[in-house]
N, C-alpha and C positions, 0 to 999 in steps of 0.2 A: 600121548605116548611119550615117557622120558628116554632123552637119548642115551644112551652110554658112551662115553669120551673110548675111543678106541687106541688101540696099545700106540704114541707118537712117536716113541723113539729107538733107537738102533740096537743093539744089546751091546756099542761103544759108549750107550748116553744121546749119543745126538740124535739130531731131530731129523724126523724123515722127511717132514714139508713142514718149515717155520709160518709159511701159512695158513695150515690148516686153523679152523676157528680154536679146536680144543687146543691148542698150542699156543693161544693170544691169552696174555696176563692181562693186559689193558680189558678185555673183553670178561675177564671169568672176576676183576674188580668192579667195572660196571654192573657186571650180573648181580652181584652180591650186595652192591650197594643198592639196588633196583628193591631189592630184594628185602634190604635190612630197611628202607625207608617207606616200605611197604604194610612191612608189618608193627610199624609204629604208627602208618596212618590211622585208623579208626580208634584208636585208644585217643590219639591227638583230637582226631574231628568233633570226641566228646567232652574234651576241655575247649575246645572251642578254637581249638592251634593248626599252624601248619607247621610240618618239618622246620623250614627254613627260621620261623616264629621258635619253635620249642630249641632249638640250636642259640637264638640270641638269650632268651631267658637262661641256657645256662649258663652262659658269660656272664648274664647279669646275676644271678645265684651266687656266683662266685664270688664274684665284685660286683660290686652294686655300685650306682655316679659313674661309669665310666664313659668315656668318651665315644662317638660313631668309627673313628678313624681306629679305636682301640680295638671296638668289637669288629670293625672287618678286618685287623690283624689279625686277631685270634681265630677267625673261621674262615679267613683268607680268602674274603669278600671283597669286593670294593663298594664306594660310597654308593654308586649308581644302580646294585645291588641290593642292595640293606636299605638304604631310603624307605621302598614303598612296603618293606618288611617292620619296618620299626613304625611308619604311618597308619598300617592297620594294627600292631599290637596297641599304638598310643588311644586307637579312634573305638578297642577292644574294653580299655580303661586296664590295661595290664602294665604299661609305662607311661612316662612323662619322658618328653624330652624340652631342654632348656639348654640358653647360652649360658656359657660357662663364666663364672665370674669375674675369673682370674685371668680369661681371654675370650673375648665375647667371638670369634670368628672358631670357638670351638665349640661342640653342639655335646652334650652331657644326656646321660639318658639312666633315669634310674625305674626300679621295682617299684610297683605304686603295692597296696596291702592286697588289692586281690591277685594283681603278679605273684605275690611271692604266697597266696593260698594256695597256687598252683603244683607249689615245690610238692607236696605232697603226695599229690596224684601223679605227679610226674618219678616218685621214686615208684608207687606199684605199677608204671610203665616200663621203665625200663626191668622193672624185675619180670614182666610177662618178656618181652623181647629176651633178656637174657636165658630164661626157660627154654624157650623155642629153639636155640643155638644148640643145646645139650653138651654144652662146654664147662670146664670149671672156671671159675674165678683166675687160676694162674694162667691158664691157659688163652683165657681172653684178655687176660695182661702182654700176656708173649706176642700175640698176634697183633694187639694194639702197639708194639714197641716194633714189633716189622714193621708196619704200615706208614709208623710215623717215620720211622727210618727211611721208608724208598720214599714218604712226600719231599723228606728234607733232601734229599737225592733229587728227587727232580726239580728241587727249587734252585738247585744252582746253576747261577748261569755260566752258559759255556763261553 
């Protein structure tokens, strides 16, 4: 049985109990990521990826040779995270990773050929997830420019 969120706030706007659950944004952004990493599992399981795997391959789609330290920039990872991520795509035959030439204490990670076979399957993935939203194009731009908006908001430190 689906719940329905009951009416939370006052007809000034305000909130009648900022505890209630339906009144937690942190809570209805978990949901939804729960939710959107969900429905890109089994399409993934059949390329043989997980979330966290198919999230590095787009860094590397984009840019390809970059760095470990770069790709947990970009997905706002740390090292001790991405490691055993990048060790099963490497042990998958989807990357290589190597010391970097130019400073051997940096660790470089590129698309081997059947990595970037992938790219393929990976765009009628996201076009089934994008389906499922029943959103348009601008509108999941819009949403994607809030989101990034409140991460860069909570990244600053106080």
């Amino acid at each position: 049985m689906l719940h329905a969120p009951t009416e939370q706030t006052e007809p000034n706007g305000e909130l009648r109990d900022p505890l209630l659950l339906d009144n937690q944004l942190c809570y209805a952004l978990y949901a939804a990521a729960h939710r959107m990493t969900k429905s890109y599992r089994p399409m993934l399981e059949r390329m043989g990826l997980t979330y966290p795997q198919y999230l590095v391959l787009l860094v590397l789609w984009e840019t390809d040779g970059v760095t470990v330290s770069e790709i947990g920039r970009r997905l706002r990872l740390d090292s001790g995270t991405l490691t055993p991520v990048l060790k099963r795509l490497e042990t998958a035959g989807f990357v290589v990773r190597s010391r970097r030439r130019t400073d051997e204490r940096e660790v470089e990670v590129s698309v081997t050929a059947s990595g970037r076979a992938l790219r393929e399957e990976a765009l009628a993935v996201r076009q089934s997830v994008m389906c499922q939203l029943h959103m348009t194009e601008p509108e999941i731009q819009a949403m994607r420019a809030d989101l990034n908006a409140l991460i860069e908001n909570l990244s600053i430190v106080p």
